[in-house]
C-alpha positions in Angstrom: 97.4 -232.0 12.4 95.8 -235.4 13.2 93.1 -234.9 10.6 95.0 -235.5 8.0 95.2 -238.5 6.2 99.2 -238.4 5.8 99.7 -237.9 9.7 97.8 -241.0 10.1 100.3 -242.8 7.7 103.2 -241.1 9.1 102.0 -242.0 12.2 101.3 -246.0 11.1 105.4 -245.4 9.5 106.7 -244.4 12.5 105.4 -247.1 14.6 106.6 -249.6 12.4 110.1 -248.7 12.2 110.7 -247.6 16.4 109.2 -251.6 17.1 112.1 -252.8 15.0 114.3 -251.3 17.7 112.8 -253.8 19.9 111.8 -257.0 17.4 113.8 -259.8 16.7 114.7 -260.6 12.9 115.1 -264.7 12.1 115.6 -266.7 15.0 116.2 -264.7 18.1 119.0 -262.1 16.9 117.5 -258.5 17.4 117.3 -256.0 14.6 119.5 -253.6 16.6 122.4 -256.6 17.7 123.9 -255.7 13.9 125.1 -252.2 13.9 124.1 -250.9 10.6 120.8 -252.2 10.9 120.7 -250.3 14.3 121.9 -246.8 12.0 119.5 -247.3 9.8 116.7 -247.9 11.7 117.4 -245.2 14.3 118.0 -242.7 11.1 114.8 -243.6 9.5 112.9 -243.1 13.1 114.2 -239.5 13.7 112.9 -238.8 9.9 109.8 -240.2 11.0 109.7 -238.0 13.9 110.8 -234.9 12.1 107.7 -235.8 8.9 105.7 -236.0 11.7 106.0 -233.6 13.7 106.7 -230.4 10.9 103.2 -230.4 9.6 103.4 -226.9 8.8 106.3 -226.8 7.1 104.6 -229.2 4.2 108.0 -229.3 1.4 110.2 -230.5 3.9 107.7 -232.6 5.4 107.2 -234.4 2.1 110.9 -234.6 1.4 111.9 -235.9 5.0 109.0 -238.6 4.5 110.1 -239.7 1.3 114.1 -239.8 1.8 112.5 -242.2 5.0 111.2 -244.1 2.6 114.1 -244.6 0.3 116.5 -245.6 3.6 113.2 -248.1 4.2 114.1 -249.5 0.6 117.7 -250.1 0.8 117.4 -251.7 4.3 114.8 -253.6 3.6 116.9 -255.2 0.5 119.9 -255.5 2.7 117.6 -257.5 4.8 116.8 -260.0 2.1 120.2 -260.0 0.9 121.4 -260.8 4.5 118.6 -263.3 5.3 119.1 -265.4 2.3 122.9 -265.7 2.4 123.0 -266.4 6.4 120.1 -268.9 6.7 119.5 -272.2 4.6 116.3 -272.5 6.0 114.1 -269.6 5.6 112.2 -268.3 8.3 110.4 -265.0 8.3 109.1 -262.9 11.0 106.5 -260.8 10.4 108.5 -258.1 11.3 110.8 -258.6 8.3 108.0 -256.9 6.3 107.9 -253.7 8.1 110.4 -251.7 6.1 108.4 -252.4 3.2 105.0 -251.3 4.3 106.3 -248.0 6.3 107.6 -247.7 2.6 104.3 -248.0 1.0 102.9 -246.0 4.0 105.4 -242.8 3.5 104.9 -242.8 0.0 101.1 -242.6 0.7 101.9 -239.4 2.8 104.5 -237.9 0.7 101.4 -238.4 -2.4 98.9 -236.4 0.2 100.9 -233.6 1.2 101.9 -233.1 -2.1 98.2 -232.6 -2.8 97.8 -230.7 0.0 100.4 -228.1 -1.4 99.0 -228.2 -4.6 95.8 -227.2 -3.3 97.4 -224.4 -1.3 98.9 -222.7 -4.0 96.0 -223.2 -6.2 94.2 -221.1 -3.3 96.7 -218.6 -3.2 97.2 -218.3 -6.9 93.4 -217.9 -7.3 93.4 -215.6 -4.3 96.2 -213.5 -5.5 94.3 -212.5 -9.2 90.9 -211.8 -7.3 93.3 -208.8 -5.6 94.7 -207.9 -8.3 91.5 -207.8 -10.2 90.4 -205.2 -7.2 
């Protein structure tokens, strides 16, 4: 499981959305002090979790990891949207770029275990004819 490259990213993903439970977005208002951020975030996590943790099961793996990364999308444009019609000034935290790279960083794994299923099916396919061949 950890030797793969896309349990590393989903790994990297996961970490980056659970800190937003406990980050603060511009000024000192905490991600999770709006409710639908709070939703969104805790809904991304647990698909996090589940990419994680069902390596074996590689199809829904790839499909949890990339609707994760859609949710990502849309709240990390409702972030924007919010930030620039609340604030005159704008201030960014670091943080405020999270969504975004767990995006990039799901993506990345959703790309790799679809290569690893390719590449499992390829094998099966090729081990299938050499028994039928027999």
């Amino acid at each position: 499981m950890w030797q793969r490259i896309q349990t590393l990213y989903l790994l990297l993903a996961t970490g980056l959305v659970v800190s937003l439970l406990f980050c603060t977005k511009a000024g000192d208002i905490p991600y999770t002090e709006y409710w639908p951020y709070a939703v969104l975030i805790v809904m991304t996590s647990i698909l996090q979790v589940m990419a994680l943790t069902t390596y074996k099961h590689r199809i829904f793996q790839m499909r949890t990891a990339s609707l994760s990364a859609i949710i990502l999308v849309g709240l990390q444009v409702w972030l924007v949207i919010d930030f620039f019609q609340t604030h005159n000034d704008p201030v960014f935290h670091v943080t405020a770029v999270f969504p975004i790279v767990a995006t990039i960083l799901d993506f990345l794994a959703a790309r790799s275990i679809l290569a690893d299923e390719m590449l499992v099916r390829s094998a099966d396919r090729l081990r299938a004819a050499k028994r039928k061949k027999q």
